[in-house]
C-alpha angles and dihedrals in degrees: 000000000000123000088243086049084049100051093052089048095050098095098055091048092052101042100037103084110220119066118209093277103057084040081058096051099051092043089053076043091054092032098249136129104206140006089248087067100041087052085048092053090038108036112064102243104226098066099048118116121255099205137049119255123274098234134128117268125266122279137208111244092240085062097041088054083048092055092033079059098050096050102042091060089066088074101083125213119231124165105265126220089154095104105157092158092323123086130178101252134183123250100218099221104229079056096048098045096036109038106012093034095038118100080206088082112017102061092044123124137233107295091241090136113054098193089071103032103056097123102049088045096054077050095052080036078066103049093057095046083049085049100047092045098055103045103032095248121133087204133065140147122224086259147286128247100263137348089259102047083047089048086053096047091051085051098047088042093054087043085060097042083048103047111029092159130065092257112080103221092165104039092151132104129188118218124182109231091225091065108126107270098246092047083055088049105056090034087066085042107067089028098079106056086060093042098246125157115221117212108204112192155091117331087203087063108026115134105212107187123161102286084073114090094178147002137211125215123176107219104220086014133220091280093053085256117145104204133185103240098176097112084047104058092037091058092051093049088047089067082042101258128142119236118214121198129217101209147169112234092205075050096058098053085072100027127070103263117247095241088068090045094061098261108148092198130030117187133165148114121307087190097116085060089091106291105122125246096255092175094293104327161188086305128160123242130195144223124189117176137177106262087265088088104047098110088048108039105123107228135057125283131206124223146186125245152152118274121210089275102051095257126131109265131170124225138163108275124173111016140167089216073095084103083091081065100025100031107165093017107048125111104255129002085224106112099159130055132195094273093159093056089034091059091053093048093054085045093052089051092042084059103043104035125193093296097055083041099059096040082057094049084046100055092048093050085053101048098045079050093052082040085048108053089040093060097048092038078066088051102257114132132218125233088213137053097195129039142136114212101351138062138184127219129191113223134173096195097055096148091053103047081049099051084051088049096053100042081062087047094254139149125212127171127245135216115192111303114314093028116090104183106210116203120202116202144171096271101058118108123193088276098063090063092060099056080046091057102035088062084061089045130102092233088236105080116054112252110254137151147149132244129222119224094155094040091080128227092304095164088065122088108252096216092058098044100130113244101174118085126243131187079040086148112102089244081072104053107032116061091067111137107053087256085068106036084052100048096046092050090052089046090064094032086058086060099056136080108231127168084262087067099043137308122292111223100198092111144272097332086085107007084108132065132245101227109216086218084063097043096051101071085057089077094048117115093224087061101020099052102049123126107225086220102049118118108287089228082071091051103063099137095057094046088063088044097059106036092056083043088058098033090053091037083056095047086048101056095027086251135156108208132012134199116201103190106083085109090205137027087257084058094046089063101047094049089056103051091048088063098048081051092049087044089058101045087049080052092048098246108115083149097075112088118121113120121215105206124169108240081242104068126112108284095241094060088078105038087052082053089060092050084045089062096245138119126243125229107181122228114217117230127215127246091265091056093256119147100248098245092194085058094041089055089046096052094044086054097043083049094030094118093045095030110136095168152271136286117219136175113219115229082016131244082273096056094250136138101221107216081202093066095110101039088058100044088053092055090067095039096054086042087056105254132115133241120247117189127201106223094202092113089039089127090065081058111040105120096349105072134336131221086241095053086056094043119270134147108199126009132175125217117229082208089180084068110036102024125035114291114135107239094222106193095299111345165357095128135151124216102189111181129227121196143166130270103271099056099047104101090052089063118115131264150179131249088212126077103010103223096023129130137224136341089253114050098159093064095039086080084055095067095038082058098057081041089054099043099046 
């Protein structure tokens, strides 16, 4: 090998585990030679591959920081005021080097076993009390995978409670029409497989009668309003429906809570508590819920309990990973959470407590009113009285206010064509206030103002100004100067078992290491700062990012088209049943939509399928843990008319290489439906085989277990999905930005650099 060939190959032998030597002993252990004949022995031979994969060479690490580099620096940084849901935060330091850029916590597993997780579970402990503070609510899990998905779940878990029987008596569902736009989205979304009707309007006017199970109120709301919804909620609870409530946790520590308002359910982003904009993600989201709901919350929770010895201990107590018991019958397919972006979150409100909290939310309010009565004393008016951290302002000449606010690098957000949305966030200095201004100013007279202080939160409604207290627990008041914070995160992170202590042999959730060359450019401003919704023309890098990530996804599964933006596993398979049921209502077919899936398949496959709007038949498995192919072939011909396809895992949730694959495959096919495969076991596959040489049609990635995620103690994850031809224009997509990427940009460097290094 030559020293340029050496120096490519450097990452993967120092990041593979076993040298040559200990390869040697557990082949001589298997009885085998070399690794070529135990893949022959293992892998059937008529789906390997018979070329090698299309993609680019390996590179050093030193080249690939270099790239990384290079294309990162075609993003370009603007100051964002767009908000919707996403706000420039600070990343306190203690909390960046020690949690986000700490392989202690970010190559953790999932706290299944107590005895080794107490500390990230104090730390989750602490995002739920943080939660539940904030919004009034006794009840909160330690957090969902985005505010719309958690929007979504609120909506699907009223929808149960409401219509237990087969009949829907309640099908209708109240949304605000100033909910943000991708919470709307995905609220319609997931709507129509349970045959729900979604009623978009004005909460003022609504008439709820009893054919309503549930409501949705954003709270400020998309156009910065914070509205009383009281009589609201008081008029949906009087027909028997549940309210959920969109919220802002900086918001709440000014604004009466929801749960004081009436709300049954709160749900949102705790992003702007210190997790950075990434391009819209990982981020956590949260749900707090009156005690009512605590048998059906989707999520996991995390209690407190007794250990052996009669000491406090924390566990995982109710939990909708029950789909492993419940399966098609359990309450949400969702079985992670965004424990990585959950834990900083709790940190940053560990280190600021209520107090540091409150002076933030303050200065913000402060600033968006200055902001505020500098752009009407120049005659501009505001489409709303009341707000928090945005404002509106109605404006005739929009192009040329923008073209103002460009040529200073700034990003304001746009409402149709006279309504510019300001969003004020943690990062702006009094700077900042004059470049805002001057974008609403004649050019003629020089930009000045005063702000103040003394003059109150004006802005605010009087009648919802918070008076109860909230992070009264001493965690929260007490790790206040860096020594502390640090020591205290040490301290939790001692009490964990993470991949820089030993392996963790509990699968292929950890079996991979986070690189810390991979992990560095995630910190960097030119990935880390950008707005998901900025013009894409600002978002270059990560353009480029996402259409080689696809194109090489698609060359490693055989497959034709890719979307990156199913921000789970759990997401990965419903987006990919929904576009094998999109596929058979283009074909005519809506019908279709019973789903074969092996009794030994992964629990959340069919639960994803229920969400999906289809109907489960259960294939039986042999003793050796084989799909039966004879009852496979019974039950595709007793479905054959309303067949809409078959779930597999490949290898299988066993670890075998079934030789039936494509028989089976073949079954559906020949009954007209079409092959998901579950890609949770994809590692077992890369370069060796791919779901669309055996047959398949659609197939998500687990990429926290077969690329480069950190698994995080329980999240952050991604599940893409890559699919033929013939499904590609079903694929999902976003209504902002238009030739985006994923929900969660900042990770999707993570898995081109496993790509580039390989």
């Amino acid at each position: 090998m030559s020293i340029l060939e050496l120096q490519s190959k450097e990452f993967s032998k120092r990041h593979i585990g076993p040298n040559e030597a200990e390869t040697q002993k557990m082949l001589h252990e298997t009885g085998f030679n070399n690794l070529e004949s135990l893949i022959e022995k293992t892998v059937p031979k008529g789906i390997r591959m018979k070329t090698s994969l299309k993609i680019p060479k390996a590179m050093s690490e030193h080249e690939y920081l270099r790239h990384i580099k290079n294309v990162s620096l075609k993003n370009k940084i603007f100051k964002n005021y767009i908000g919707q849901g996403y706000y420039g935060t600070i990343t306190p330091s203690v909390i960046l080097r020690n949690v986000f850029e700490n392989p202690g916590w970010y190559t953790q597993y999932t706290p299944y076993q107590a005895e080794i997780s107490q500390g990230r579970l104090e730390s989750l402990l602490n995002y739920q009390t943080l939660v539940s503070d904030l919004t009034g609510l006794p009840l909160a899990n330690a957090s969902l995978l985005d505010e719309a998905t958690a929007a979504a779940e609120a909506m699907a878990m009223f929808f149960s409670l409401k219509n237990r029987q087969d009949n829907i008596e309640r099908p209708k569902f109240f949304l605000d029409v100033e909910t943000f736009p991708q919470t709307k989205d995905v609220i319609y979304t997931r709507a129509i497989p349970f045959g729900i009707e979604v009623v978009e309007g004005d909460y003022k006017t609504a008439n709820i009668d009893e054919t309503y199970f549930g409501a949705l109120v954003q709270y400020p709301n998309n156009l910065g309003s914070v509205e009383d919804y009281r009589g609201f909620i008081s008029n949906v609870h009087n027909v028997g429906a549940y309210v959920v409530m969109a919220t802002d946790l900086l918001a709440l520590t000014l604004l009466t809570p929801p749960g004081e308002l009436g709300a049954d359910v709160a749900i949102g982003s705790a992003q702007r508590f210190g997790v950075p904009l990434g391009y819209g993600g990982p981020h956590a989201a949260f749900m707090s819920a009156k005690d009512d709901f605590k048998r059906v919350l989707p999520g996991r929770i995390i209690g407190i309990s007794v250990d052996a010895q009669g000491n406090r201990a924390l566990r995982m107590a109710l939990q909708t990973r029950e789909q492993h018991i419940k399966r098609e019958k359990a309450t949400s397919n969702i079985c992670t959470a965004q424990a990585l972006l959950a834990n900083m979150a709790a940190m940053y409100a560990v280190y600021h407590g209520p107090n540091g909290l409150k002076a933030i939310a303050e200065r913000i309010a402060v600033y968006a009113q200055t902001v505020a009565a500098e752009i009407e004393a120049r005659g501009f008016e505001l489409a709303t009285d009341s707000f928090f951290d945005t404002l509106v302002v109605k404006a005739q000449n929009v192009a040329e206010i923008r073209k103002k606010a460009e040529a200073q690098k700034i990003n304001f957000r746009y409402i149709g064509d006279n309504l510019i949305s300001i969003s004020i966030d943690e990062t702006i200095i009094v700077e900042d206030l004059f470049d805002i201004i001057n974008c609403f100013e004649n050019d003629i007279n020089p930009v000045a103002f005063d702000i103040g202080e003394d003059e109150g939160m004006y802005r605010l409604p009087e009648q919802l100004s918070r008076t109860s207290s909230y992070l009264t627990h001493s965690v929260f008041n007490t790790h206040r100067s860096e020594s502390q914070m640090m020591r205290y995160i040490k301290y939790l992170e001692n009490k964990d078992l993470s991949l820089n202590t030993s392996m963790i042999s509990l699968g292929s959730c950890t079996m991979k290491l986070n690189a810390a060359t991979q992990m560095m450019p995630l910190s960097w401003a030119h990935w880390a700062s950008i707005h998901p919704f900025v013009p894409v023309e600002q978002a270059g890098g990560y353009k480029e990012l996402v259409d080689n990530l696809s194109a090489y996804l698609c060359e490693i599964t055989a497959f034709d088209a890719c979307s990156l933006q199913p921000n789970s596993g759990a997401q990965g398979e419903y987006a990919g049943l929904l576009t094998i049921k999109a596929y058979h209502e283009a074909q005519g077919n809506p019908h279709r939509n019973v789903m074969l899936i092996p009794i030994s398949a992964h629990g959340t496959n069919p639960a994803s399928a229920v969400m999906a709007g289809m109907k489960v038949v259960v294939v039986r498995a042999l003793e050796n843990g084989y799909i039966d192919v004879e009852d496979l072939k019974a039950k595709a011909a007793q479905h054959a008319n309303n067949l809409a396809g078959i779930m597999i895992t490949y290898p299988s949730t066993y670890g075998v290489y079934e030789e039936t694959v494509r028989e089976i495959n073949q079954i559906v096919h020949d009954h007209g439906g079409q092959v998901y495969m579950d890609g949770a076991n994809m590692n077992a596959q890369v370069g060796l085989t791919a779901p669309g040489l055996i047959g398949a049609d659609v197939c998500h990635l687990n990429l926290h277990k077969t690329f480069a995620i950190p698994h995080g103690g329980g999240g952050p994850g991604m599940g893409p999905i890559c699919v033929k031809a013939h499904l590609a224009k079903h694929l999902p997509g976003h209504i902002f930005p238009p030739a985006g990427g994923g929900r969660e940009g900042l990770y999707l460097q993570l898995l081109l650099d496993q790509l580039l290094f390989y």
